[in-house]
C-alpha positions as CSV (number, residue, x, y, z in Angstrom):
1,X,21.4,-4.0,3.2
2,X,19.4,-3.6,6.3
3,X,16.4,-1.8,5.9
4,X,13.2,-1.0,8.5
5,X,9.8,-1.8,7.0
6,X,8.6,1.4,8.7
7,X,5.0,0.7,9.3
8,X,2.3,0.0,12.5
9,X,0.4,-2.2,9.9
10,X,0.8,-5.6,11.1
11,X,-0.7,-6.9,7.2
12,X,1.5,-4.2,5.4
13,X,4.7,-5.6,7.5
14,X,3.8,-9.6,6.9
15,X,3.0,-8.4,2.8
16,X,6.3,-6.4,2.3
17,X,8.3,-9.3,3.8
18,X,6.4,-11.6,1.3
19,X,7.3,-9.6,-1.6
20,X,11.0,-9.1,-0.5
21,X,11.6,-12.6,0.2
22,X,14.0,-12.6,-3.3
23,X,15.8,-9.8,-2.2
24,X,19.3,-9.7,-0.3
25,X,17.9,-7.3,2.5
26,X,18.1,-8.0,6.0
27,X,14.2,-6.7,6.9
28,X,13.7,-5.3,10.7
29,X,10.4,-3.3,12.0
30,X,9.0,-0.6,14.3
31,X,8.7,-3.5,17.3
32,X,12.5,-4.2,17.1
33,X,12.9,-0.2,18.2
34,X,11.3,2.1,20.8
35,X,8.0,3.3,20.6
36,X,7.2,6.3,19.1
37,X,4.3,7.9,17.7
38,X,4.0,8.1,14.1
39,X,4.0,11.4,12.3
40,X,1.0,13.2,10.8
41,X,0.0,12.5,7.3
42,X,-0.1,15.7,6.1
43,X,1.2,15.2,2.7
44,X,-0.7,16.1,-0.9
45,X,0.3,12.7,-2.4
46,X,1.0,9.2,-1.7
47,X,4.7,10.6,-2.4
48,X,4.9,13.2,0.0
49,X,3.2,10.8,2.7
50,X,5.6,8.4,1.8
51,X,8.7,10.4,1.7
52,X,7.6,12.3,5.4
53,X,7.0,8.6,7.4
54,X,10.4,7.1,5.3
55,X,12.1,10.2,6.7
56,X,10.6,10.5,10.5
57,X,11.4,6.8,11.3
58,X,14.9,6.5,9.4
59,X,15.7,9.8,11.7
60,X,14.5,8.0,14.8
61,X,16.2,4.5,14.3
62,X,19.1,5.4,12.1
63,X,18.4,2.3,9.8
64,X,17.2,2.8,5.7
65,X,13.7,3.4,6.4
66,X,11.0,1.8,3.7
67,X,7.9,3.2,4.0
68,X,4.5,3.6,1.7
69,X,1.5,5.0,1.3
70,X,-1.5,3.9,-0.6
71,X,-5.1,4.2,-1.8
72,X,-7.8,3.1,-3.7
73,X,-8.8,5.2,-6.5
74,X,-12.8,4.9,-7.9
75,X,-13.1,6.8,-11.1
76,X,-17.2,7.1,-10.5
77,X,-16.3,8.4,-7.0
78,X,-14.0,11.1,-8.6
79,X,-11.0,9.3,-7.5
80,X,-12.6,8.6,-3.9
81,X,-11.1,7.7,-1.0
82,X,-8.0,7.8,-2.5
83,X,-5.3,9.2,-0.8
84,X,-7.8,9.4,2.4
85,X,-8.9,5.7,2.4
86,X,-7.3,4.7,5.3
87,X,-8.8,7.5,7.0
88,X,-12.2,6.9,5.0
89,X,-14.8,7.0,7.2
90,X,-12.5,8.2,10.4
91,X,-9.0,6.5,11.5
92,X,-11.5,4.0,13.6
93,X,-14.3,3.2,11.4
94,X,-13.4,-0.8,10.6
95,X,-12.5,-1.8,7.0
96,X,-15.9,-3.9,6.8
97,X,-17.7,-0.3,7.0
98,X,-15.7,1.3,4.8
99,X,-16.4,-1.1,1.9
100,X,-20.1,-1.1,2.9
101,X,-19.6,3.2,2.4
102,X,-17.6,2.9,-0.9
103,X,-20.8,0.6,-2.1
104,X,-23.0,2.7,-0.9
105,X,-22.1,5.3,-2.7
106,X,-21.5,3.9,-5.8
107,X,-25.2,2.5,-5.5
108,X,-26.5,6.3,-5.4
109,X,-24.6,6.7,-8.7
110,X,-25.5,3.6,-10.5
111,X,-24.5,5.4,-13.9
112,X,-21.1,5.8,-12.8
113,X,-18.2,4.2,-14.1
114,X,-16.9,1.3,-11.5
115,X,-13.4,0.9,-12.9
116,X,-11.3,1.7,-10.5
117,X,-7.5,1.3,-9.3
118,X,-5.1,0.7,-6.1
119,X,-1.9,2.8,-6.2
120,X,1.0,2.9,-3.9
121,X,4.1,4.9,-3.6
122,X,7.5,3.2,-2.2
123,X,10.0,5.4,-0.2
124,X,13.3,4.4,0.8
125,X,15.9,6.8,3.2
126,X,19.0,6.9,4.4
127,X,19.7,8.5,7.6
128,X,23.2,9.0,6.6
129,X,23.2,10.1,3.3
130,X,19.8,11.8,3.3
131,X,19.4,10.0,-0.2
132,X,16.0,9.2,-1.3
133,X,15.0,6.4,-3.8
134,X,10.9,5.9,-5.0
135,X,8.9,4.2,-7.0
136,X,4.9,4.4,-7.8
137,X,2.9,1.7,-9.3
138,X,-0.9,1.3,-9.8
139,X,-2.9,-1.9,-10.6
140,X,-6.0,-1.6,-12.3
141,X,-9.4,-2.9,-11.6
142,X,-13.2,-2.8,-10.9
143,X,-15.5,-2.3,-7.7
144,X,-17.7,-5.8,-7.2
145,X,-21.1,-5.2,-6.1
146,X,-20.6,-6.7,-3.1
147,X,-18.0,-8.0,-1.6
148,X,-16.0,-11.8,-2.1
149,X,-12.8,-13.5,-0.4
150,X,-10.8,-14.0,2.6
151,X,-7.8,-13.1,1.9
152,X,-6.1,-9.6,2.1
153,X,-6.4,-6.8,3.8
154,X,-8.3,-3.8,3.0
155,X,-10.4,-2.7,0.4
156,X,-9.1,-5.8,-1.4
157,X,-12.7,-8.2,-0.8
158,X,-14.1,-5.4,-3.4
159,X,-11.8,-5.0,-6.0
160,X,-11.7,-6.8,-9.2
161,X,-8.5,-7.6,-10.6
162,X,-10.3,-9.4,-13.6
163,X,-14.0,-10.9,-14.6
164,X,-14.5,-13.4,-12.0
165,X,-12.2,-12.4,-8.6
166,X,-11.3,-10.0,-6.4
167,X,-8.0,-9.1,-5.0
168,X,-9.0,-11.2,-1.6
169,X,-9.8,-14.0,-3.7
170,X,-6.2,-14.1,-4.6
171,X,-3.4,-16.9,-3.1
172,X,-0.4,-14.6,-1.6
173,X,1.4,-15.3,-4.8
174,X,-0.8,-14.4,-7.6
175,X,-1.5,-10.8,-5.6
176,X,1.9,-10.2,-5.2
177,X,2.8,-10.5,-9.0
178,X,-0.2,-8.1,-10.1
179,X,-0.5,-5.9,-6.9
180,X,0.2,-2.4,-7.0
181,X,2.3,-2.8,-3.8
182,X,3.8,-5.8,-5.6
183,X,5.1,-3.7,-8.0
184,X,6.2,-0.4,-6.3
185,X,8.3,-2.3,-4.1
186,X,10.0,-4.7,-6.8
187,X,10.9,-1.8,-8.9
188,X,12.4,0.4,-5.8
189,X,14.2,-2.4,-4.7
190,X,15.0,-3.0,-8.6
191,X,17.3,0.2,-8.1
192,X,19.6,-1.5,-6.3
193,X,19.3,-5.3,-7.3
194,X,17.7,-5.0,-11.2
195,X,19.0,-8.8,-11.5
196,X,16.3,-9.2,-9.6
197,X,13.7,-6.0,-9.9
198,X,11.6,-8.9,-12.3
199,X,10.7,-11.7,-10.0
């Protein structure tokens, strides 16, 4: 199956190809096609958001189109950012500042729960059947008080995935296993190979 990691995101594309590397797909992106700009987010979920970018970019290439969308979820933030963390802060506001704002406010609430949780919705399309296949997945964590690790992408320097280490603190491997991304995309794929969905 050929399928187009349909994504601008240069660390999304290199992750998805990690976790895909048991998979019988052939994996192309948005630089082996024309340019074109990407749709609007408009959607009300990570589904909908998913399901419009899998849809717009299947349409434009005529390949499966596998697209996500994603946030981090703070329970003492009310759920904060979210579905808007990407745009947390404005589309150009750097990830460095967005962690420093997430801590920020967290510090003004200091009674606040900091348990907290990435989440990620998989999309798949095809062009020629209009069929849809998706799959959600969470993984559940804590915010650090500051942030540790050079790895990732993200908010993932500040979120803990146990007592001692955050998500950036993580080799590729052991992020992949536990991620929420991880997960999504091993269970969409799943649907089509569930020999190997569990890897």
């Amino acid at each position: 199956m050929k399928l187009l990691i349909a994504t601008a995101n240069a660390h999304k594309v290199d992750e998805i190809r990690q976790i895909l590397t048991d998979f019988p797909v052939e994996l192309c992106d948005l630089r082996d096609f024309p340019a074109v700009d990407p749709p609007e987010e408009t959607g009300l979920t990570y589904a909908e958001n998913a399901l419009l970018k899998a849809r717009f970019y299947a349409q434009h290439t005529g390949v499966r189109a596998l697209s996500d969308d994603s946030g981090l979820e703070v329970d003492g933030l009310d759920g904060a950012p979210g579905l808007y963390s990407a745009r947390f802060g404005g589309h150009d506001m750097p990830h460095s500042q967005k962690i420093l704002r997430v801590l920020e406010l967290l510090a003004e609430q200091p009674d606040q729960p900091r348990t907290a949780r990435f989440r990620c919705c998989s999309t798949i399309v095809d062009p020629q059947s209009e069929q849809i296949w998706s799959q959600e997945a969470t993984c559940e964590g804590a915010i650090a008080s500051q942030p540790h690790g050079e790895h990732g992408f993200g908010y993932d320097p500040i979120f803990l995935v146990d007592e001692k280490r955050t998500m950036a603190e993580l080799s590729a491997d052991e992020k992949h296993a536990i991620s929420h991304r991880g997960k999504s995309l091993r269970g969409l794929l799943g649907q089509f190979y569930p020999q190997l969905s569990t890897r």
